[in-house]
C-alpha positions as CSV (number, residue, x, y, z in Angstrom):
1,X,69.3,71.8,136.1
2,X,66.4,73.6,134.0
3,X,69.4,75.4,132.3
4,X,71.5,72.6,131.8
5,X,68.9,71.1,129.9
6,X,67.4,73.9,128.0
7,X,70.5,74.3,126.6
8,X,70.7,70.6,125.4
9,X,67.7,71.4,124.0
10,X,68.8,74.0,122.4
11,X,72.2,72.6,120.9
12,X,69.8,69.3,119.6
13,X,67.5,72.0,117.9
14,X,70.5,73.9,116.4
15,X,72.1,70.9,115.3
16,X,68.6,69.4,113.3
17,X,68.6,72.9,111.8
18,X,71.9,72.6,110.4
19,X,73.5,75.2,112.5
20,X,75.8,74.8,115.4
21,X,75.6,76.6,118.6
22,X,77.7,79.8,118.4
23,X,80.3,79.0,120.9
24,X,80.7,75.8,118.9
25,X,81.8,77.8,116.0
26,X,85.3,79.5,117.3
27,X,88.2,78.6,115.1
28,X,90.1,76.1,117.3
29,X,94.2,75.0,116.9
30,X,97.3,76.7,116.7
31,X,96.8,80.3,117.7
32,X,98.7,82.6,114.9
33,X,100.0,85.9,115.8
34,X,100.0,88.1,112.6
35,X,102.9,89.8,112.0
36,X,102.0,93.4,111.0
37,X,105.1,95.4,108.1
38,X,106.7,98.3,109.0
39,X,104.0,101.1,108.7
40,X,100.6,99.5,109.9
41,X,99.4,99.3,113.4
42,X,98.5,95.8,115.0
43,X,95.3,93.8,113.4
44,X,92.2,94.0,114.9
45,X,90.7,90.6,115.2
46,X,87.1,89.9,116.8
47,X,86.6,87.7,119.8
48,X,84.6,85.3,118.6
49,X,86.7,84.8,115.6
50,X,90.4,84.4,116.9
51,X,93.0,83.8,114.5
52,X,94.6,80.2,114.0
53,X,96.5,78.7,111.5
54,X,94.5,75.7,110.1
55,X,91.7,78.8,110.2
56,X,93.8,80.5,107.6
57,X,94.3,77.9,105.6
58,X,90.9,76.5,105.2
59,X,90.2,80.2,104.3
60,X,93.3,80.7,101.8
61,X,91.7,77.2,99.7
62,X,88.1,78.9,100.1
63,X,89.4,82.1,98.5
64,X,91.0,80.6,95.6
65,X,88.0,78.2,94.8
66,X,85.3,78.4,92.2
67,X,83.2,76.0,93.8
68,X,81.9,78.8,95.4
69,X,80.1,80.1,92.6
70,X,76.5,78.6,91.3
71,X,78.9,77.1,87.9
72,X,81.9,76.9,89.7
73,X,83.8,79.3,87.6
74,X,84.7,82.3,90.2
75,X,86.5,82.4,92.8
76,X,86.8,85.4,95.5
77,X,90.0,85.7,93.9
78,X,89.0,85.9,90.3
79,X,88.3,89.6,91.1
80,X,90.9,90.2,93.9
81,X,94.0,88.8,92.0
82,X,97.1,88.7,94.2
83,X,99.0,89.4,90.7
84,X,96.9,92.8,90.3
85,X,97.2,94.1,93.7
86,X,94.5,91.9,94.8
87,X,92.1,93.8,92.8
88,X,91.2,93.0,88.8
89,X,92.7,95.3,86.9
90,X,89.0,95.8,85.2
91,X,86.9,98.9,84.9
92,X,83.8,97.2,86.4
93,X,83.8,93.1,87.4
94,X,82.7,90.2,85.3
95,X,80.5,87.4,87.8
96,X,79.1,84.6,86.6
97,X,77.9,84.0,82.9
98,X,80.2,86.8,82.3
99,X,77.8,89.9,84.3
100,X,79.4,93.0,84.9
101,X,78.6,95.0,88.5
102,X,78.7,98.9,88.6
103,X,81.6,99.1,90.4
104,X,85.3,98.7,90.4
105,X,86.4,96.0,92.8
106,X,88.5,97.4,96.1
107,X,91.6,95.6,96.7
108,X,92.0,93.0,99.5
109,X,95.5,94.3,100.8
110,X,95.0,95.4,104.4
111,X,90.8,95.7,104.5
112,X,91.4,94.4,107.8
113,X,91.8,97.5,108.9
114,X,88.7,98.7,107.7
115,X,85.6,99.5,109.8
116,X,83.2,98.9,107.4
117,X,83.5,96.8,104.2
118,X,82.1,97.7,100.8
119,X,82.4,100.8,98.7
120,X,78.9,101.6,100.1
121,X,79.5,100.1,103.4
122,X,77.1,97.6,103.4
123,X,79.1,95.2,105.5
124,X,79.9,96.0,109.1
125,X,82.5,93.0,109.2
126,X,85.2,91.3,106.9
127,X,82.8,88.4,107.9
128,X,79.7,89.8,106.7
129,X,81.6,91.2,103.7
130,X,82.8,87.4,102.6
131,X,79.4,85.9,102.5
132,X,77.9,88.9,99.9
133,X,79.6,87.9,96.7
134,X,78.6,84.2,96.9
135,X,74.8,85.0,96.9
136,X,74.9,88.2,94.6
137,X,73.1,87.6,91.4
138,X,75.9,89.4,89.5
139,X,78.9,87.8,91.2
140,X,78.6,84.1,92.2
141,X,74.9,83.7,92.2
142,X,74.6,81.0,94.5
143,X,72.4,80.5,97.4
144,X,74.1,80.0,100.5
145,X,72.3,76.5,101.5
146,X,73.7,75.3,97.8
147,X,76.7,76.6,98.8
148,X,77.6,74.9,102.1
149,X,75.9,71.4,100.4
150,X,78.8,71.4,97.8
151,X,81.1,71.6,100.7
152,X,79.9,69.1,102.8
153,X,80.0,66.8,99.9
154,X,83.5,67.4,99.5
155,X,85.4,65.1,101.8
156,X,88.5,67.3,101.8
157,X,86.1,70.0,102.8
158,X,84.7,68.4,105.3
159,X,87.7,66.9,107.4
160,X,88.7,70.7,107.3
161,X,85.9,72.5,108.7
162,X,85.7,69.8,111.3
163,X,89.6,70.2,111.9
164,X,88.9,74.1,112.5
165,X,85.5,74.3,114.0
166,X,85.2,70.9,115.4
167,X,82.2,68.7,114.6
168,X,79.0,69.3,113.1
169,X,78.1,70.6,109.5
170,X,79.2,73.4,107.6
171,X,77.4,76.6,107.5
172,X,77.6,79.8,106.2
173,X,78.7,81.5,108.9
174,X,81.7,78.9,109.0
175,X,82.6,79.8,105.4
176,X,82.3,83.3,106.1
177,X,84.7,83.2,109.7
178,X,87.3,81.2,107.3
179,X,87.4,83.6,104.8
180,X,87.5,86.4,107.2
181,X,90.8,85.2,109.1
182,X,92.6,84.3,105.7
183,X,91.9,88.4,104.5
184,X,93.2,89.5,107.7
185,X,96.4,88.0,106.9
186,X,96.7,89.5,103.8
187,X,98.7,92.8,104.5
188,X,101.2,94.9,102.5
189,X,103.4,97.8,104.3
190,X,107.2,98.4,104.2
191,X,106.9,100.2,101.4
192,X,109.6,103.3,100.5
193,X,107.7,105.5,102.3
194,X,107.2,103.4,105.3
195,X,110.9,103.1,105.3
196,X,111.4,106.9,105.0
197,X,108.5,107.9,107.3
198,X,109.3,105.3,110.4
199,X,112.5,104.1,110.1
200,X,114.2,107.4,109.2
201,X,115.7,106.1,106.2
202,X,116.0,109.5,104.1
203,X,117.1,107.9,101.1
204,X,114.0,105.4,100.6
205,X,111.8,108.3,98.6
206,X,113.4,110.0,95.2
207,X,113.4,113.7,95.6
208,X,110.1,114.1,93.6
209,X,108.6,111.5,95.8
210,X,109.6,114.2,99.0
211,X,108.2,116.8,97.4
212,X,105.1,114.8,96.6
213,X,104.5,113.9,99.9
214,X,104.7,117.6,100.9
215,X,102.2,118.2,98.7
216,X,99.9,115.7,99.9
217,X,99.7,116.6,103.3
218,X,100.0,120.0,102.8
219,X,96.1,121.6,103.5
220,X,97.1,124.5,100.9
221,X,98.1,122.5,98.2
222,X,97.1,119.0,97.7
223,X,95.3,118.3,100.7
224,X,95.2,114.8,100.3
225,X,95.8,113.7,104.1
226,X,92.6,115.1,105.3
227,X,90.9,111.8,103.9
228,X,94.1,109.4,103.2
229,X,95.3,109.7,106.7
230,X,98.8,109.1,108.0
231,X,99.4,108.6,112.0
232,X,102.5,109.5,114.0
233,X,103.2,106.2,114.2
234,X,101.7,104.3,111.4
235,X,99.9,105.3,108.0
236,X,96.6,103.8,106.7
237,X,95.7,106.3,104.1
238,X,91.8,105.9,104.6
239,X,89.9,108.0,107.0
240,X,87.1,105.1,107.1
241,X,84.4,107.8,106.1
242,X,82.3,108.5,102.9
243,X,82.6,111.4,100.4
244,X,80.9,112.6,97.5
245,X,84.1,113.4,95.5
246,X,81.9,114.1,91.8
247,X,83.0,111.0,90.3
248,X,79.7,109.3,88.3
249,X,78.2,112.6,87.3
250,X,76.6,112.2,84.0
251,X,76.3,114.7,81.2
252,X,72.8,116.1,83.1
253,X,74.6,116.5,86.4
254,X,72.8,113.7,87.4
255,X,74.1,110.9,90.2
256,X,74.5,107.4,88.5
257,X,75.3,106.0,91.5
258,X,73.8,107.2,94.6
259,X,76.8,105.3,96.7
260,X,76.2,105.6,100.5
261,X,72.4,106.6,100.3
262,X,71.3,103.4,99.5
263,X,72.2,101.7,102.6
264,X,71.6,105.0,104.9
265,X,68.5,107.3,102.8
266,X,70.5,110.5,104.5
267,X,70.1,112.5,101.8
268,X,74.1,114.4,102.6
269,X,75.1,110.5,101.8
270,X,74.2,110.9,97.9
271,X,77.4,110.3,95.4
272,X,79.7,109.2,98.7
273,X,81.8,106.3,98.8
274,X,84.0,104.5,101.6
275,X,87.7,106.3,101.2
276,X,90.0,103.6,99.6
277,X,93.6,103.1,100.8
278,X,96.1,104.3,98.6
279,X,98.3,101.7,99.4
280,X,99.9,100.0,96.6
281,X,97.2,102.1,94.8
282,X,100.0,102.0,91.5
283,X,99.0,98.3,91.3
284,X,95.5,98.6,91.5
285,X,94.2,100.5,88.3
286,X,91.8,101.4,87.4
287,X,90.6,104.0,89.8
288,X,87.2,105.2,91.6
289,X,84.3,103.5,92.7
290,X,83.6,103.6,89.0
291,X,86.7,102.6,87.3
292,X,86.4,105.9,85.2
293,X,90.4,107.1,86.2
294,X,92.4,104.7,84.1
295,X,96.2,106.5,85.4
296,X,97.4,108.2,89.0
297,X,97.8,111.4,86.6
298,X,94.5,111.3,85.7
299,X,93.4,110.9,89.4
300,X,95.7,113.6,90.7
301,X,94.4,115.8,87.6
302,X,91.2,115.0,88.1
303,X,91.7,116.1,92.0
304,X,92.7,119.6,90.8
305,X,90.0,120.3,89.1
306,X,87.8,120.2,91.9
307,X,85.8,117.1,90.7
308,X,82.1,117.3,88.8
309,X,79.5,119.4,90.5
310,X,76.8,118.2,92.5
311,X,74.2,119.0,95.1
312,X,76.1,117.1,97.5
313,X,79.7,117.3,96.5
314,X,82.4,117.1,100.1
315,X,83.0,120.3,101.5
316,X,86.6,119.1,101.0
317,X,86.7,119.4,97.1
318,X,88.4,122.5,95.6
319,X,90.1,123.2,92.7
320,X,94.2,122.9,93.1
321,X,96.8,124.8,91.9
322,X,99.4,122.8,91.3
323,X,101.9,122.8,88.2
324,X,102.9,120.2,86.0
325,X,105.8,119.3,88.1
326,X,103.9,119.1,91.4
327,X,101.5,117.0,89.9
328,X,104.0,114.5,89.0
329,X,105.8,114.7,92.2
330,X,102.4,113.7,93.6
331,X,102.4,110.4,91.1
332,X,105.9,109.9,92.2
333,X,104.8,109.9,96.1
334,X,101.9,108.0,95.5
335,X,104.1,105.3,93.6
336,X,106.1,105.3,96.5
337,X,103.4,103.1,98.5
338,X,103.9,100.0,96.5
339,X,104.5,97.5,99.5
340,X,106.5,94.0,99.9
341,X,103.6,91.7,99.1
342,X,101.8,89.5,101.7
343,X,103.8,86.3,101.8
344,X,101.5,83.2,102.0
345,X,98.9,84.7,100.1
346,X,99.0,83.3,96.9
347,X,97.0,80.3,95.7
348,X,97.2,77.3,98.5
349,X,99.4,74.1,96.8
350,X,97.9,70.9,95.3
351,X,100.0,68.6,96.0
């Protein structure tokens, strides 16, 4: 009985707070299996945020709305464009009041894979990830309280949170779970290589693109594999680590990004960044954590040069000798991972 009603208690105090209790906070409805392409394993989705379709939805309108900005005038989208390979086709990103960040913005396309979330890998979850940009000074720059108080005072907004989560108000963590299940949907495989690679279709890749994918996996040559990995059965091309690969070296050798150090102060972490997939990479120029690469020749070139020197350059990085013509046939493989686009993933309809 003195359970029973401490946990009254406790609901009554979580509710004047303006929180709900956690197990109050599942995504209820009609349970949605996502369908994975050809080439990528099953989605990992958490238990305590299970996957339904109104969920989705209410994350798909949250995605594509500015009102989640302090001026309403970006949206999680305006920097993950579905038209630009879910990224922004910028160098560096414009927030708010037209800020830019220091880094390039990673594409959405199959982060739910992902262990860890941010080029720094600051987030430990695609839910911890979604709340970030909202509160960053240089991206939405708004508070999270402001946030959820525009919501509620939408009545659209409203009727869906409580059609997902069930009554009570809306909170951050709500907005964040929403968001979360709409990304996971948002997948891209059954590309040319997936075709060649798992369903033994031989003519899906051009002859250079063959020769290119030799290349990449070959340890004497391009090496590539060792951090863009590919499964027997499936092909992710991230090895969900962190390397110093040179990139932001300035004309004193000096880091201008210290990367993975800021979150960990290991001093090996210094210059690394979170491996980005290389799927649909041809969509998603610029290239690097900084934007610096503006073409896949100049990344492959910039590969076999070894990178910049620095104290704490991967172990991994050496220079390449590879001609001309193997350094296209790379481009041509790496083309080759342009994917069929993730169908209802575009902005939600209007009407």
């Amino acid at each position: 009985m003195r359970l029973s009603i401490l946990a009254i208690a406790l609901a009554l105090l979580c509710a004047s707070c303006g929180h709900a209790p956690e197990e109050a906070a599942r995504p209820a409805g009609t349970a949605l299996s996502i369908p994975t392409p050809l080439g990528l394993p099953p989605v990992p989705v958490p238990s305590d945020n299970p996957i339904t379709v109104e969920a989705v939805a209410l994350g798909r309108r949250l995605f594509y709305d500015p009102k989640l900005s302090v001026n309403d005038s970006i949206a999680c989208a305006s920097c993950h464009n579905p038209l630009l390979g879910f990224s922004d086709g910028r160098r560096t990103s414009s927030g708010v009041e037209g800020k830019f960040g220091k880094r390039n913005a990673p594409t959405v396309l199959n982060s739910a894979y992902a262990r860890i979330q941010f080029w720094d890998g600051r987030a430990a979850t695609l839910e911890e990830q979604a709340a970030g940009p909202i509160a960053n000074p240089i991206e939405m720059n708004q508070k999270h309280d402001v946030c959820v108080t525009k919501l509620q005072a939408d009545p659209a907004y409203a009727a869906g949170f409580a059609k997902v989560f069930g009554p009570g108000p809306i909170t951050i963590k709500r907005v964040q779970m929403a968001v979360a299940s709409f990304e996971r949907t948002v997948l891209s495989g059954n590309s040319p290589f997936d075709r060649y690679q798992f369903a033994g279709d031989k003519s899906a890749l051009s002859p250079a693109a063959m020769r290119g994918l030799e290349i990449f996996q070959d340890k004497n040559k391009g090496n590539c594999a060792t951090c863009h990995t590919i499964e027997q059965k499936y092909a992710l091309f991230f090895d969900g680590k962190f390397h110093n690969i040179g990139v932001g070296v300035d004309a004193e050798g000096e880091l201008t990004d210290l990367g993975r150090y800021e979150q960990t102060k290991v001093d090996s972490d210094k210059g690394a960044f979170k491996t980005p997939t290389l799927r649909n990479v041809a969509r998603s120029a610029p290239y690097m954590h900084d934007g610096s690469l503006k073409t896949l020749r100049a990344v492959v070139d910039y590969y076999a040069g070894g990178g910049n020197s620095n104290p704490w350059l991967d172990k991994d990085m050496k220079s390449l000798n590879l001609s001309g013509q193997e350094r296209d046939d790379l481009v041509a493989f790496l083309e080759s991972l342009t994917g069929e686009p993730p169908k209802e993933a575009g902005p939600p309809s209007t009407r």
